[in-house]
C-alpha positions as CSV (number, residue, x, y, z in Angstrom):
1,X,19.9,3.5,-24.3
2,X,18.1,1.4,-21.5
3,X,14.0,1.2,-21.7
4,X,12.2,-0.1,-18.6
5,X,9.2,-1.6,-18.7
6,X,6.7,-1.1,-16.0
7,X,5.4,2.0,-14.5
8,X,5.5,1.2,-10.5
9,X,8.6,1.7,-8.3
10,X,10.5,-1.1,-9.1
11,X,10.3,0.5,-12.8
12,X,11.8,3.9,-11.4
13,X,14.3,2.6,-9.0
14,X,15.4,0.3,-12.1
15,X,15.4,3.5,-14.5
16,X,17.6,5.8,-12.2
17,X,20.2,3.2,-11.2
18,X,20.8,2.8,-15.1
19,X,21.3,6.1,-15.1
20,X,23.7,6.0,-12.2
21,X,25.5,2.8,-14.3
22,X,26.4,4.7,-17.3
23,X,23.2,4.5,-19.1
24,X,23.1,7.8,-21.7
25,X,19.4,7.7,-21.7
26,X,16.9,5.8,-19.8
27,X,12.7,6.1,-20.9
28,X,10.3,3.8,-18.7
29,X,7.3,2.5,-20.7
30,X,4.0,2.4,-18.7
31,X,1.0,0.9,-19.6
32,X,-0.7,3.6,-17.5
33,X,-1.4,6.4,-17.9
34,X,-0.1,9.7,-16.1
35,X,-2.8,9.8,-13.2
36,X,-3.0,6.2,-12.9
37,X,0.5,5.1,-13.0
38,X,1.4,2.7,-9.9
39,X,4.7,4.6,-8.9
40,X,5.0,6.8,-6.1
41,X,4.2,10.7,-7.8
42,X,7.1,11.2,-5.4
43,X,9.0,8.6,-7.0
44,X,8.3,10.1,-10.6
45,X,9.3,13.1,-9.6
46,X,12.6,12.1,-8.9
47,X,12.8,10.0,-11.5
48,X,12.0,13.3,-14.1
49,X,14.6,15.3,-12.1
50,X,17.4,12.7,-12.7
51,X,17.0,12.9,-16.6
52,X,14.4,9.7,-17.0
53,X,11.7,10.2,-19.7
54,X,8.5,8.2,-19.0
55,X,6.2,7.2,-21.8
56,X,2.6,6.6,-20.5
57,X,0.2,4.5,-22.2
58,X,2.3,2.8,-24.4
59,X,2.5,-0.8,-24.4
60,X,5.1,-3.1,-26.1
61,X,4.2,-5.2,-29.4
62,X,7.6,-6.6,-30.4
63,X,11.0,-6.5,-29.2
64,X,13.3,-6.0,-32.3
65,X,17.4,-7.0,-32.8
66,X,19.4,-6.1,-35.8
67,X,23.1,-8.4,-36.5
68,X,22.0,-10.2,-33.2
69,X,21.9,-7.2,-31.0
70,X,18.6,-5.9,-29.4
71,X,17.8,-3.0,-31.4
72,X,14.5,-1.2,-30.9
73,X,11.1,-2.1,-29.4
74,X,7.6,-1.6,-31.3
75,X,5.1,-0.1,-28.6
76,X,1.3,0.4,-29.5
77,X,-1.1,3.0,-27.6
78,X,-2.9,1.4,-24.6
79,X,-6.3,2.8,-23.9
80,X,-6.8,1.1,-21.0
81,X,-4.6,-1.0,-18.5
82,X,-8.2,-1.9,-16.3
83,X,-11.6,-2.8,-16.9
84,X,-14.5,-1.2,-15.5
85,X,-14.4,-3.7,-12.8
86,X,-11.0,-2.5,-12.1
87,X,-9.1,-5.7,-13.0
88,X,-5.9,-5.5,-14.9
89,X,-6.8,-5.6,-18.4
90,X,-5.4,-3.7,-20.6
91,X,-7.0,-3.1,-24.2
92,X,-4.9,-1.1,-27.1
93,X,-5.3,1.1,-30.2
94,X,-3.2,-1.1,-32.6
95,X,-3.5,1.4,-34.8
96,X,-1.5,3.8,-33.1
97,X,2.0,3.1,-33.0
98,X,5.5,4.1,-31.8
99,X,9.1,2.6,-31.6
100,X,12.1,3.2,-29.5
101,X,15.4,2.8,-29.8
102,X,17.4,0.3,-27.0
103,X,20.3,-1.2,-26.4
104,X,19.1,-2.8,-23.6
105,X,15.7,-4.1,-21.8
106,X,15.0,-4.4,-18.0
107,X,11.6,-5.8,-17.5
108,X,9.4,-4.3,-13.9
109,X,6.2,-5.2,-14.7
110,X,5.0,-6.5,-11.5
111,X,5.4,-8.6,-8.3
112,X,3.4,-12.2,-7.9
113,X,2.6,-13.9,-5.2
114,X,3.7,-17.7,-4.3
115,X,0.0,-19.5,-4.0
116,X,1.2,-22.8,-4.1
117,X,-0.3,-23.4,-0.6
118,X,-3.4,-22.0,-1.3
119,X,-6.8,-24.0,-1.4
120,X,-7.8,-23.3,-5.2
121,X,-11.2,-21.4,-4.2
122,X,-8.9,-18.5,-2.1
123,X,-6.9,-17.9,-5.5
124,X,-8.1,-14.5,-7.4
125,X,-5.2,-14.7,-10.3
126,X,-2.0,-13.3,-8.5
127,X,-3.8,-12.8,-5.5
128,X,-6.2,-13.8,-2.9
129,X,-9.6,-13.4,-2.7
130,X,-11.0,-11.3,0.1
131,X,-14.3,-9.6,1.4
132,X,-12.8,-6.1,1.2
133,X,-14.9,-5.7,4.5
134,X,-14.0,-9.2,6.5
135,X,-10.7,-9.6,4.6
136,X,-12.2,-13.3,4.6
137,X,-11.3,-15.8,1.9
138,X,-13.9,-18.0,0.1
139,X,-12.7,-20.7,2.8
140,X,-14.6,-19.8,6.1
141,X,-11.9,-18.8,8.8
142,X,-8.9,-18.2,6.3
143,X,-8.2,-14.7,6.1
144,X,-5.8,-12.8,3.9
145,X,-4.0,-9.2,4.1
146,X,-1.7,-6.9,3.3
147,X,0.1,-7.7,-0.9
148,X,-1.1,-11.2,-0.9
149,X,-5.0,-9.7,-0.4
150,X,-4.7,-6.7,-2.9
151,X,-3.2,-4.3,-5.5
152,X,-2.3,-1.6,-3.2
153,X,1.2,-2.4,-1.8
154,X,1.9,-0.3,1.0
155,X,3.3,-0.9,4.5
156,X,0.5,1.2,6.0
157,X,-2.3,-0.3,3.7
158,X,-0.5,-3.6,5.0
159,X,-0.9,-2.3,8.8
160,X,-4.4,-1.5,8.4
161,X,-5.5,-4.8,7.1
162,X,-4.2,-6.3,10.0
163,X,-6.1,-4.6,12.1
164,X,-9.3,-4.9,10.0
165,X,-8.6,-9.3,10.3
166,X,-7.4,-9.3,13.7
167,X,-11.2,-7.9,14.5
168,X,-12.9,-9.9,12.0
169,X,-11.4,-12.8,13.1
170,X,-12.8,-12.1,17.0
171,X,-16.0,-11.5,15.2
172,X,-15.9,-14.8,13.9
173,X,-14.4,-16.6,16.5
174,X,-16.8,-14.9,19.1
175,X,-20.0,-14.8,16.9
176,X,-20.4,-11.1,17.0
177,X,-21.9,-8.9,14.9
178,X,-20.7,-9.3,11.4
179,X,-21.8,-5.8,10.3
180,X,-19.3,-4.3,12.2
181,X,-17.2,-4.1,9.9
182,X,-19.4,-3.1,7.0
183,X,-21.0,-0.1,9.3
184,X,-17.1,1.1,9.2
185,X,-16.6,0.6,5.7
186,X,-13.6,0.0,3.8
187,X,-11.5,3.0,5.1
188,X,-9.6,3.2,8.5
189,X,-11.0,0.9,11.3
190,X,-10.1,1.4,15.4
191,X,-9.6,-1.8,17.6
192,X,-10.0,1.1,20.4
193,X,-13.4,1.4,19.6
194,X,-14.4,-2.1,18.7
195,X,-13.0,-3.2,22.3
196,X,-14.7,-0.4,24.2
197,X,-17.6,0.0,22.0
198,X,-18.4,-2.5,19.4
199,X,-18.2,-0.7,17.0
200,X,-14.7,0.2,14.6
201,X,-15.7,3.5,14.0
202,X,-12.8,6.0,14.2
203,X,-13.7,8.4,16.5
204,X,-16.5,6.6,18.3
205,X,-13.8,5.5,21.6
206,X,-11.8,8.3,23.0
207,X,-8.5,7.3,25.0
208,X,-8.7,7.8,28.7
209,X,-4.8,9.6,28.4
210,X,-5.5,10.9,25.0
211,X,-2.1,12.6,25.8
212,X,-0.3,9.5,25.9
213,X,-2.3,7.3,23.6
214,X,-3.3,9.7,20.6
215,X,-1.5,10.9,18.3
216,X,-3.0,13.9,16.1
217,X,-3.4,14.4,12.8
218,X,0.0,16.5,11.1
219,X,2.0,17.5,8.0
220,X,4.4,15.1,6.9
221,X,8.0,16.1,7.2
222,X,10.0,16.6,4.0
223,X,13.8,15.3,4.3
224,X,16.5,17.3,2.7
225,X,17.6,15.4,-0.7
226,X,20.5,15.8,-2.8
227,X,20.2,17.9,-6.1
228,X,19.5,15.5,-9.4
229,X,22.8,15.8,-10.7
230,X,24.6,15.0,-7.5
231,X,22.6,11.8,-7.3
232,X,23.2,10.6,-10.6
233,X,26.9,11.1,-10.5
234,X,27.1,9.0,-7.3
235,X,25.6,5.7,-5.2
236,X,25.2,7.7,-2.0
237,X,22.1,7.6,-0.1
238,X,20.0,10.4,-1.4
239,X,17.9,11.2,1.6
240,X,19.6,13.2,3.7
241,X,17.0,13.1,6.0
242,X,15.3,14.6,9.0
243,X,16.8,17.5,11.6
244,X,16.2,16.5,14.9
245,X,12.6,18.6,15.8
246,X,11.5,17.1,12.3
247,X,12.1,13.8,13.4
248,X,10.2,14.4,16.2
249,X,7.3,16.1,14.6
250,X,7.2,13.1,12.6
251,X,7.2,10.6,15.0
252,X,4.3,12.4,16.9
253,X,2.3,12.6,13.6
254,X,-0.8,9.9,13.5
255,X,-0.7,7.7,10.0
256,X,-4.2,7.1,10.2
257,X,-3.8,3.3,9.8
């Protein structure tokens, strides 16, 4: 009986190759709730079709062993796992209590970033402190990105904030405008239209081969995938993937980065 503690996809990749190890049942323990759990809804979904139970909301208050073997954890109901700021801060119902049994624990609770080069007024906890506008630190002409800048972990939220520095750092090198980027807001930005326009407007610059140098909005391709139980009885790749006009409807589709 394995628990895994965490809720984002660490905690479900974790949970379903425990499964594929031997385990005989595998629960993940999230601090989140349902709708606000970290993991891909893609990855739960998986996850749930694989055999893994997931236990939202629940947070662990005591780890217990019996004749030196880990026996059982104490959880307690977690009303929150953010404040209304939207900081990590989770607050509980100790009243409220559960217990599971486990043989063993695998701990997925998170990923931290090394700061040790940092300039203390940059550091935001784990993280960096940006302008979610500038992406500019408290130290004028350091700017920060992608997992070291935020909670969202993506490779196209990564992508995007590259973008969104590369122009603030012209701005700032070039003593443009600086409400540029706050006229675009926090969404998608285009260096298209900031070089032709000023602006980083989507949609404000149109390409002069918008054949060749746009690609469209489009529905994501699904790959094949492998039933549940064939997955769990094996290691091999369960993606199958994409046919060959998928692949190439996909690679024509624009990611809005």
């Amino acid at each position: 009986k394995v628990v895994v503690i965490g809720g984002g996809n660490v905690a479900t990749d974790s949970a379903r190759l425990a499964h594929r190890l031997g385990a005989e049942e595998v629960t993940m323990v999230s601090l989140e709730s349902r709708d606000t759990i970290p993991s891909y809804e893609s990855e739960i979904a998986l996850a749930e079709e694989e055999g893994i139970s997931i236990s939202c909301s629940w947070g662990v208050n005591k780890i217990n062993a019996k004749a030196g073997k880990l026996a059982s954890l104490d959880l307690k109901s977690c009303i929150s796992a953010f404040d209304r700021q939207g900081n990590f801060s989770p607050s509980y119902d100790e009243s409220k209590t559960s217990s599971i049994a486990a043989d063993t624990v695998i701990v997925a609770i998170g990923q931290a970033t090394d700061l040790s080069f940092a300039d203390e007024k940059m550091k935001a906890g784990s993280r960096i402190e940006v302008n979610s506008n500038t992406l500019e630190t408290p130290v004028p002409g350091v700017f920060a990105g992608g997992d070291v800048g935020t909670t969202i972990r993506s490779i196209v939220q990564a992508i995007a904030s590259g973008k969104r520095a590369a122009i603030s750092m012209d701005i700032f090198l070039t003593g443009g405008d600086k409400n540029v980027l706050l006229a675009a807001g926090i969404g998608p930005t285009s260096i298209g239209s900031y070089m032709a326009g000023g602006d980083a407007i989507p949609g404000n610059h149109v390409p002069e081969e918008p054949e060749s140098a746009f690609f469209g909005p489009g529905k994501r391709q699904e790959p094949a995938m492998l039933s549940g139980e064939k997955r769990t009885n094996s290691m091999n790749e369960v993606n199958e993937g994409l046919s060959r006009e998928a692949a190439i409807s996909e690679a024509r589709r624009c990611f809005r980065c």
